[in-house]
N, C-alpha and C positions, 0 to 999 in steps of 0.2 A: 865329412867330419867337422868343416866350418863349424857348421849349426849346432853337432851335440856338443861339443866338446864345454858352452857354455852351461847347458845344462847337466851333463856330469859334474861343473866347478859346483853348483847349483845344490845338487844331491851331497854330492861330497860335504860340504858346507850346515847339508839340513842335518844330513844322518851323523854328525861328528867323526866322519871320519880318518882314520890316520894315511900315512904311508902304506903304498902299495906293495902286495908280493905275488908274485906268481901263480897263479892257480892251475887246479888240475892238473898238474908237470906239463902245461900247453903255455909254448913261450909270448900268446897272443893276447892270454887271458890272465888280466888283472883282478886281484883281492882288495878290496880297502875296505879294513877289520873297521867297527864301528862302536864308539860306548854308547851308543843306546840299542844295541844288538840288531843292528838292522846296516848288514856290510853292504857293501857296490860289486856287482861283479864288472869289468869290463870286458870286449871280446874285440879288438880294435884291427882288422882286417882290411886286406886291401884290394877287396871284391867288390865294392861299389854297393850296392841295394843288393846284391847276389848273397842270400844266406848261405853260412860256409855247411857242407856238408854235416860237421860234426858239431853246429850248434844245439840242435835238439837234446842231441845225449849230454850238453853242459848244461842244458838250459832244466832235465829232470832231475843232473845232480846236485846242482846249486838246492832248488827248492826241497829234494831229499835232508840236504844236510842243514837246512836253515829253514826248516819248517815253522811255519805262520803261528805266535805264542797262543795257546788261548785263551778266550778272555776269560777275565777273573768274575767268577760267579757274583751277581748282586745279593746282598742281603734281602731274607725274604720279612714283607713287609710284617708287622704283628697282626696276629688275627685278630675282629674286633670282635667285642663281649655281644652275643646275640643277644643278653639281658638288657631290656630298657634302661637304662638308672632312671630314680625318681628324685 
């Protein structure tokens, strides 16, 4: 945890985000709500590199519920006059 913990400071800081709250009613797993819509989850366990059992089932419902915006269509360019001008 040394090592992430600066880089969570790191996220936290880029995505503006606030104060943490509990997520999924799992007392392990941290929310930090974010104004540019792009939250933190944390999941801070004390298994070592060992993935906790029930990470996968957090990890499809995070991205369930904060799915990726998409992007906003570009203007389409003007069509040019296949007439020559003179």
């Amino acid at each position: 945890m040394e090592w992430q913990e600066p880089a969570i400071q790191a996220i936290l800081k880029h995505n503006e985000c606030g104060e943490p709250e509990t997520w999924a009613d799992h007392p392990l797993c941290k929310i930090y709500p974010s104004k540019l819509d792009a939250p933190l989850v944390t999941y801070v366990h004390p298994g070592g590199h060992k993935m906790p059992k029930d990470a996968g089932e957090l990890f499809a419902r995070f991205f369930k519920e904060h799915p990726k915006p998409e992007p906003e269509a570009e203007p389409e360019p003007e069509a040019e006059d296949p007439q020559p001008k003179d």
